[in-house]
N, C-alpha and C positions, 0 to 999 in steps of 0.2 A: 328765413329763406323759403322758397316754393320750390318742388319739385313739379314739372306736367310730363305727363305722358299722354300726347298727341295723337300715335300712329298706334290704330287698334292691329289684331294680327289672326293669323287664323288658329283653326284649334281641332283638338282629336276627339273623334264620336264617344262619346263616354257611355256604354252600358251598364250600368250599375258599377257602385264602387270600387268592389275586387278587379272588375275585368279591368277598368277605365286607367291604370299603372302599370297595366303585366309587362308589356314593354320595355317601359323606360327603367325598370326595376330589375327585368329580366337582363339589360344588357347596358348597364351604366356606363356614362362617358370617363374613363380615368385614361389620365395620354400616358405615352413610357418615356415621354421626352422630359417632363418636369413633374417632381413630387406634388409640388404648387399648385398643380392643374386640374388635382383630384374632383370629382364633382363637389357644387356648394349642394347640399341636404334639407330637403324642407319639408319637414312631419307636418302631416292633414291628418286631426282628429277627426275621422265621419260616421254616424251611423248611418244606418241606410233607409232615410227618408228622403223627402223630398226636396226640403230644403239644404240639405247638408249635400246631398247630390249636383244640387246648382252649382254649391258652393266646388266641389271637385271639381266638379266643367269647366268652372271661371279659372281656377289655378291654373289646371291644366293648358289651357288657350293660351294663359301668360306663359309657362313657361315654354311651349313650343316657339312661340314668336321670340324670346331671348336667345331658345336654345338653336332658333336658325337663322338668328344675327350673328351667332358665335360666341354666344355664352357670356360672363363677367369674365372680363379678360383671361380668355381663353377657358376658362372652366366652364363646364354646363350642369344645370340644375336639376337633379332628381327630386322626384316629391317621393313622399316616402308613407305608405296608406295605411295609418291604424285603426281600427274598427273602435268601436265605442257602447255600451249598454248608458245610455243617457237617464235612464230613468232608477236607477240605485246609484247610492254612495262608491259600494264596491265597486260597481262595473266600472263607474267615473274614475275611482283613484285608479284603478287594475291600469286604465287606458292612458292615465297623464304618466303613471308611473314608469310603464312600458318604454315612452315616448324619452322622458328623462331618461333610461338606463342605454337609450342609443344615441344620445348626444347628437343630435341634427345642429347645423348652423340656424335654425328657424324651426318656431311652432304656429301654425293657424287653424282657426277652427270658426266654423260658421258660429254655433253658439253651443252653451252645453244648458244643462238646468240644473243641476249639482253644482255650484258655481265654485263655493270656496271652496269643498273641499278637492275640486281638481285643482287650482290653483296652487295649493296647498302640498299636493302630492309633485308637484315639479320638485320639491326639498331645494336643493341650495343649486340647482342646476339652471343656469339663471340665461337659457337662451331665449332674444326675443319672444312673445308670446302675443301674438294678433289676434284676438277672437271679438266677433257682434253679436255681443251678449245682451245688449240692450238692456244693460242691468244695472239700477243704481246700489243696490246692496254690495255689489262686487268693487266697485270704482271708489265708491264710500271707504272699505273695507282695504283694500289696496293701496287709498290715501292715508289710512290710519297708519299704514307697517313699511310707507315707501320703499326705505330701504333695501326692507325682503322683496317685493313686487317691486323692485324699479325697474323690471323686464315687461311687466306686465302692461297692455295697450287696450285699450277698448275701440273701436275702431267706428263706431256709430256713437251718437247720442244714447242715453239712457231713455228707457221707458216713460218716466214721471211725464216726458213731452207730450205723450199722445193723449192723457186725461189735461196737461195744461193749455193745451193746442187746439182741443174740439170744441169750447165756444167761439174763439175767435174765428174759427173754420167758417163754423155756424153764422157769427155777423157778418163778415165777410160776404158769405154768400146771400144773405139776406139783405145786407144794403145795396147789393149788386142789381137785385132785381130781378136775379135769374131764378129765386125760388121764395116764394112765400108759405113762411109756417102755415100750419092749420093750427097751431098754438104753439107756444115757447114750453111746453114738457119735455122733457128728454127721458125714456126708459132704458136703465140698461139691465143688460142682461148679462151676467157678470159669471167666468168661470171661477172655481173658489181657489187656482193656484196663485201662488204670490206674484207673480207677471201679472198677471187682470186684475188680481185685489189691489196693486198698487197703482195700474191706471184709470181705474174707478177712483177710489182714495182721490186720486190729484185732480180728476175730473170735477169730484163731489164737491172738495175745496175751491174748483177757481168759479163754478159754477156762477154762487153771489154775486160775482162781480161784473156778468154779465147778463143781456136779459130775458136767459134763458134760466132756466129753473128745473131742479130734479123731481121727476116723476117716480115709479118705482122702481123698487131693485127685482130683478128675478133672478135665483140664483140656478147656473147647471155644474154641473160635475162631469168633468172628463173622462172617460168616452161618454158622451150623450145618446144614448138609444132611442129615447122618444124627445122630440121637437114637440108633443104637444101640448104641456104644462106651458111652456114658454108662451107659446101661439096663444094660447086663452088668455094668458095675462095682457099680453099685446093689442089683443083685441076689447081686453077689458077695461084696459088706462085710456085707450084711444090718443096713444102722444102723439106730438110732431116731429118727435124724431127717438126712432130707435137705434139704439147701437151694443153690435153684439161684439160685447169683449170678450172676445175668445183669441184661439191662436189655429185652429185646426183647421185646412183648409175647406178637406173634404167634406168634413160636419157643416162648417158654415156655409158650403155648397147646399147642403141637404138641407136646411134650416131656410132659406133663401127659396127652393125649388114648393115647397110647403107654404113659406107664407105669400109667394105672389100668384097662389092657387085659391086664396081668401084673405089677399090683403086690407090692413089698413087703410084708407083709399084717403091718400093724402100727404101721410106720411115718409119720411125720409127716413130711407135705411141707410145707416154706415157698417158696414163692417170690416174688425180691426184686425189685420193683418194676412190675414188666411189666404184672401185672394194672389197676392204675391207669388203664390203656388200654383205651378201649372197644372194642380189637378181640381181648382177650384171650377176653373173655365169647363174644363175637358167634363166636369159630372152636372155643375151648376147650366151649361149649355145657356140656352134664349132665357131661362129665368135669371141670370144674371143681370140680363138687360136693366140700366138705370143703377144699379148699384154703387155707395158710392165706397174705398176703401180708402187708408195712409198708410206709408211705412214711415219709419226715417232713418230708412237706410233701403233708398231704391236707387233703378239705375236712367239716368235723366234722359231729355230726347233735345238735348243740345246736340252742336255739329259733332263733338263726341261722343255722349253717348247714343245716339242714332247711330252712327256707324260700328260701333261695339253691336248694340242691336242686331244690326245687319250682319254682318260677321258672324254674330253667334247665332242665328237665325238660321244661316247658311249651312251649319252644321247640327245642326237639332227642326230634326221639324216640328211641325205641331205649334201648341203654346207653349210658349219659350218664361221662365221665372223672370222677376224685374229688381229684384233684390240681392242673395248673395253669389249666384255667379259675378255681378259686376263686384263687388266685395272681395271676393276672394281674387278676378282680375290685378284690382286694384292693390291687394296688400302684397302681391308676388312682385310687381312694380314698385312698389313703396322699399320693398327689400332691394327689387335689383337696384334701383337709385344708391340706396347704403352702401350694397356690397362692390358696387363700384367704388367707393372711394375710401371703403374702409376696408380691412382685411376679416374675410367671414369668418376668419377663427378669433376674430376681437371680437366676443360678444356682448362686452360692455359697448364697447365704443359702438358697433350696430345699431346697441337701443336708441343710444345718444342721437347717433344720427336720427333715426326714426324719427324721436320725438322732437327734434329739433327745425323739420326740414317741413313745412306744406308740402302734401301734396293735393295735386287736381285730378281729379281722375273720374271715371264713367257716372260714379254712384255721389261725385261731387270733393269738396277740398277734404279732407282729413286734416286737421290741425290738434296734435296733441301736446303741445308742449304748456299744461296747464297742470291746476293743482290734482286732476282726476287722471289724466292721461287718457283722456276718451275724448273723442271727434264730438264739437263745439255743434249746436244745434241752430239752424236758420227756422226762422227768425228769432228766436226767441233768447239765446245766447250771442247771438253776432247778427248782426244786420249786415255784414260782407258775403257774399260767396263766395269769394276767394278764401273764407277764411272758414266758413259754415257747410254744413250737409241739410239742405235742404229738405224737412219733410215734404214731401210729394202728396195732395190727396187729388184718387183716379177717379172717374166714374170710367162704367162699362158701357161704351157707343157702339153698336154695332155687331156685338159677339168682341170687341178690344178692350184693352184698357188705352185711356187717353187722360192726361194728366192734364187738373182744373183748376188748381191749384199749387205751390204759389204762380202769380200771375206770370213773374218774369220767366217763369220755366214750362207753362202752360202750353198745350198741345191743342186743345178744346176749349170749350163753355162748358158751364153743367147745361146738361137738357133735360127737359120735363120728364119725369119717370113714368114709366107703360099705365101704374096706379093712383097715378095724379088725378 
């Protein structure tokens, strides 16, 4: 069965995390006419970066829009805001544990990097769990122990997509006509956390089979301070196409402002994921220009997502994210479809629905009723949109991002880069 959610809605200025709830938290909807009507609960694991920021916005937008239709029959939705240190074990378990010992009808989280052991710290407290981890270790790992994680949902494709995905990119583009190698090298440029080593890994492997070929590796380490060990090698291999797998926005703004000060003159930059971030635009400025990025998990510029867009445009100004604000839209939708038709203190029954039901939504179908429980990958897993989340790759026209691929959801052409 599909769920769609059609009619985008409006949403509440979010200044950083803490502020973005005081509200709804300070003075929760419970009526005095029925027990039943108490609010439904939904814990947002966030730290306070940039993408996890998005992802609070997006929630927030969904639930104002239910919560001024009238709520799930009759009850209205609080989000409920736990902080998070992402980057230790402890902080990660402190934050899942917290979260279990308040028992919400719902958990969502943009993504964490501690994967299993926040998973692991939910203990037996088995309320839905939505996070875009983009992680195959975790989906792998959640298939091994179903049982325990049959609450658990990945709500994007895994990672392995973006090293399986970037030759065909690459042919694609090249039998188009709209760009010609200066040779079939590929350089990456590899950060050494296991998100980039594993999409290098998958890259390295589908490479052979297409007729494009690896160049070298260079490796950075998070925080990058100097861009220019990197640059010399860049300049030294002379590929046709560099691609920096990293995840940082802002770094890979900095990295980007550097090399089209003495670029490669010819060469095709991708870079993986970062741009997504609205502070890639906001510091990378006119040297973004020609850039190309992918997520796969963006938010589309069909007659849906264009008007999500719009809407959330309308309340954020500046540059606006394209990845988990629609994400997080999305999975507050994906619950309220559930909790209509099932009772939000059924927590099994919740999951069930979830994973039972498509849904359509800004950032594309989510379809988890597989053996991973994570959102089916276009093309590469489903050749449906209905049934697929479409990776998205953007280039930067104009000071924008304009999506170039894939074709059916395309917004532009690639255009010739400022270093061609």
């Amino acid at each position: 069965m599909t769920d769609r959610n059609w009619t985008p809605t409006r949403r509440t200025v979010v200044k950083g995390i803490g502020a973005a709830l005081a509200a709804p938290l300070a003075a929760p909807y419970i009526s005095t006419a029925r027990a039943d009507a108490a609010p439904i609960r939904f814990a947002v694991i966030a730290a306070q970066i940039a993408d996890h920021t998005d992802y609070m916005n997006g929630a927030v937008l969904a639930v104002d829009e239910i919560n001024a239709a009238g709520g799930i029959k009759g009850r209205k939705i609080v989000i409920e805001a736990h902080d998070i240190d992402l980057f230790t074990p402890e902080g990660t378990q402190a934050a899942f544990r917290k979260v279990a010992d308040s028992k919400p009808h719902a958990i969502g989280c943009a993504f964490t990097l501690i994967r299993i052991p926040a998973v692991e710290a939910l203990g037996d407290y088995k309320a839905p769990y939505l996070v875009g981890d983009t992680n195959f270790d975790l989906i792998t790992e959640t298939k091994s122990k179903r049982e325990k994680y049959s609450h658990v949902f990945q709500v994007d494709p895994p990672e392995i997509y973006y090293g399986r995905m970037f030759p065909k990119f690459l042919e694609t583009l090249a039998a188009g006509g709209e760009w010609k190698p200066i040779n079939n090298k590929v350089h990456i440029i590899r950060e050494q956390g296991n998100y980039n080593a594993t999409i290098a890994r998958e890259l390295i492997a589908t490479l052979p089979s297409s007729k494009f070929e690896l160049g070298p590796i260079t490796e950075i380490q998070y925080p990058v301070q100097d861009w220019g060990p990197a640059l010399q090698a860049v300049k030294q291999s002379g590929a046709g196409v560099i691609m920096l797998d990293h995840w940082a926005g802002a770094e890979e703004a900095a990295f980007v402002q550097q090399f089209v000060a003495d670029p490669v003159k010819g060469a095709l930059v991708y870079v993986q994921y970062g741009p997504s971030q609205p502070e890639f635009l906001n510091i990378a400025a006119g040297a973004a220009e020609g850039i190309v990025w992918s997520t796969v998990l963006g938010v589309y510029d069909d007659a849906q997502g264009a008007e999500f867009r719009k809407k959330y445009a309308a309340k954020h100004s500046g540059v606006i994210g394209l990845c988990y604000n629609g994400s997080a839209y999305d999975t507050v939708n994906m619950l309220k479809n559930a909790w209509s038709n099932v009772d939000a203190e059924d927590l099994k029954g919740v999951a069930d629905y979830v994973r039972t039901h498509v849904y359509r939504g800004v950032d594309g179908a989510v379809s988890l009723d597989n053996e991973y429980q994570a959102a089916l990958h276009y093309p590469l897993q489903t050749e449906d949109l209905n049934k697929g989340m479409a990776q998205l790759y953007f280039q930067v026209q104009d000071g924008a991002h304009k999506i170039i691929q894939p074709t059916v959801l395309a917004e532009s052409k690639f255009r010739k880069f400022p270093w061609a």
